[in-house]
C-alpha positions in Angstrom: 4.9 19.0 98.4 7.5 17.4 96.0 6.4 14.2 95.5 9.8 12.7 94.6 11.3 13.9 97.9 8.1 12.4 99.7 8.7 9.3 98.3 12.1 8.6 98.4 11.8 10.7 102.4 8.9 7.6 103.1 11.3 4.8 101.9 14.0 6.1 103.7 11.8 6.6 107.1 10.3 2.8 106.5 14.0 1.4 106.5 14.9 3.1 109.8 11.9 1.5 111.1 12.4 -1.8 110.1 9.8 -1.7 107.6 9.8 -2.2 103.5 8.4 0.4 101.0 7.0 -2.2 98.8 6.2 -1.0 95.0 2.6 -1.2 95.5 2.7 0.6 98.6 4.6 3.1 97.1 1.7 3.9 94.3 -1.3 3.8 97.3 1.3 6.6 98.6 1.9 8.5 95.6 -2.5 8.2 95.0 -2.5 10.0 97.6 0.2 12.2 97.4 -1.5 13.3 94.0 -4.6 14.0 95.4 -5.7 17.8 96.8 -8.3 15.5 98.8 -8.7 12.3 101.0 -9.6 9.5 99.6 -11.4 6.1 100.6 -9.6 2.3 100.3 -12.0 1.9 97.2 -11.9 4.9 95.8 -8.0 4.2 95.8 -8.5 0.5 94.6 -10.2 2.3 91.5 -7.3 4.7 91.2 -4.9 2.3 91.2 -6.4 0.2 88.6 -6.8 3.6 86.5 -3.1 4.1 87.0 -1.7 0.8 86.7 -4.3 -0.9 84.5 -4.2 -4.0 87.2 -6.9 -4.3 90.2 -6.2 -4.7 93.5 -8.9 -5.8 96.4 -9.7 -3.1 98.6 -8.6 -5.0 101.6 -5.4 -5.2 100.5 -5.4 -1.6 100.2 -6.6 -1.1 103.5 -3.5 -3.2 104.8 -2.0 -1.1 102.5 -3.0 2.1 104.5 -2.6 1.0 107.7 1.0 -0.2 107.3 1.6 3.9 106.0 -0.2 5.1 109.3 1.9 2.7 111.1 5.0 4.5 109.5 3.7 8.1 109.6 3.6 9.2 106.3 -0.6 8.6 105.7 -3.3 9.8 108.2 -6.4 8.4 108.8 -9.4 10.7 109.2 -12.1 9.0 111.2 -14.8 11.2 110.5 -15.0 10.7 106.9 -13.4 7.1 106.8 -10.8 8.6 104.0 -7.3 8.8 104.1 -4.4 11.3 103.0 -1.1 11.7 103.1 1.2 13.7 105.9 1.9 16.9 105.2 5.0 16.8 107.0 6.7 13.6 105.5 9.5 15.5 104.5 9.9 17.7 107.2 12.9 17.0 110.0 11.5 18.4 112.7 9.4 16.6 115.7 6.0 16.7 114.3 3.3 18.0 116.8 -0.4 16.2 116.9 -2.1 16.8 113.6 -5.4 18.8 113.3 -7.2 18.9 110.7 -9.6 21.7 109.1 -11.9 19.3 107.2 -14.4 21.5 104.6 -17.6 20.2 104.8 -18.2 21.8 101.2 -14.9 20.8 99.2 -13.8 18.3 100.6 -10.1 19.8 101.3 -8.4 19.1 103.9 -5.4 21.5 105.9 -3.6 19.6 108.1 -1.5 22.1 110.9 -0.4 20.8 114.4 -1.4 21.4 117.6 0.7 23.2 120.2 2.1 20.4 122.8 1.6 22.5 125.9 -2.4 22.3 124.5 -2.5 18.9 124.1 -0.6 18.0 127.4 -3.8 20.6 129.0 -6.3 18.5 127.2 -4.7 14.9 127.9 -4.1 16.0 132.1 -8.0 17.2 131.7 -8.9 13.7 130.0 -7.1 12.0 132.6 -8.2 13.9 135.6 -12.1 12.8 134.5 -10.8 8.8 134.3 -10.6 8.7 130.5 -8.0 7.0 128.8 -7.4 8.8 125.1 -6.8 6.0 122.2 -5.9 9.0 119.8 -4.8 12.9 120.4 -5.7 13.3 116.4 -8.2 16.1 116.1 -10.6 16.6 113.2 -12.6 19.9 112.9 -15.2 20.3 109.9 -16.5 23.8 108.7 -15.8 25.7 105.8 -12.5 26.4 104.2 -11.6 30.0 103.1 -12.6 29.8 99.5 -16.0 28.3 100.0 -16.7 31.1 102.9 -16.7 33.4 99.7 -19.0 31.8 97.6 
């Protein structure tokens, strides 16, 4: 992905929703735009200190992160506690719900959606056994194509 388009893509998307692309949201952003793999609020605090020679509290990147999920452009993955960016921040199209391929040897991450009529199935099944769903987000670990080689 073209991390110039991304970026200037995420500021434009935080302005139609009311929101600010602040400078130092912008470099948690670009960390993780830079980044083949997810990364944790600290491991980003150390990352931005690297980059920008200042250091920033973790919390505040963690407010940080969840003011880019708010927006859409960062995704949380609950399994590993790490975050990454969209893949689809510069796409124009309605995004489906994201999946993600999570390689429990390397670390990468593919992020690909999920058909709608598949999740509607899953969400009437949820609902039909008196579950309320907080998030469609699904997160599936194995191994990636290059490590199934090794």
């Amino acid at each position: 992905m073209d991390k110039e388009k991304a970026i200037n893509q995420a500021e434009k998307s935080c302005i139609e929703h009311g929101g600010k692309l602040t400078p130092k949201r912008k470099v948690v952003l670009e960390l993780l735009l830079e980044n083949a793999h997810p990364q944790s609020a600290y491991e980003l605090a150390d990352l931005y200190q690297q980059k920008l020679g200042e250091k920033i509290p973790a919390m505040s990147v963690y407010r940080m992160l969840e003011f880019l999920i708010e927006q859409g452009l960062v995704h949380k993955l609950a399994s590993t506690n790490k975050f990454l960016a969209c893949s689809h921040i510069t796409c124009t199209h309605k995004h489906e719900t994201p999946q993600f391929l999570i390689c429990d040897n390397c670390q990468s991450v593919s992020e690909v959606g999920v058909d709608t009529k598949l999740i509607e199935a899953l969400e009437k099944s949820i609902q039909q056994n008196h579950f309320q769903l907080s998030s469609p987000q699904l997160e599936l670990h194995g191994l990636c194509e290059h490590c199934q080689q090794q």
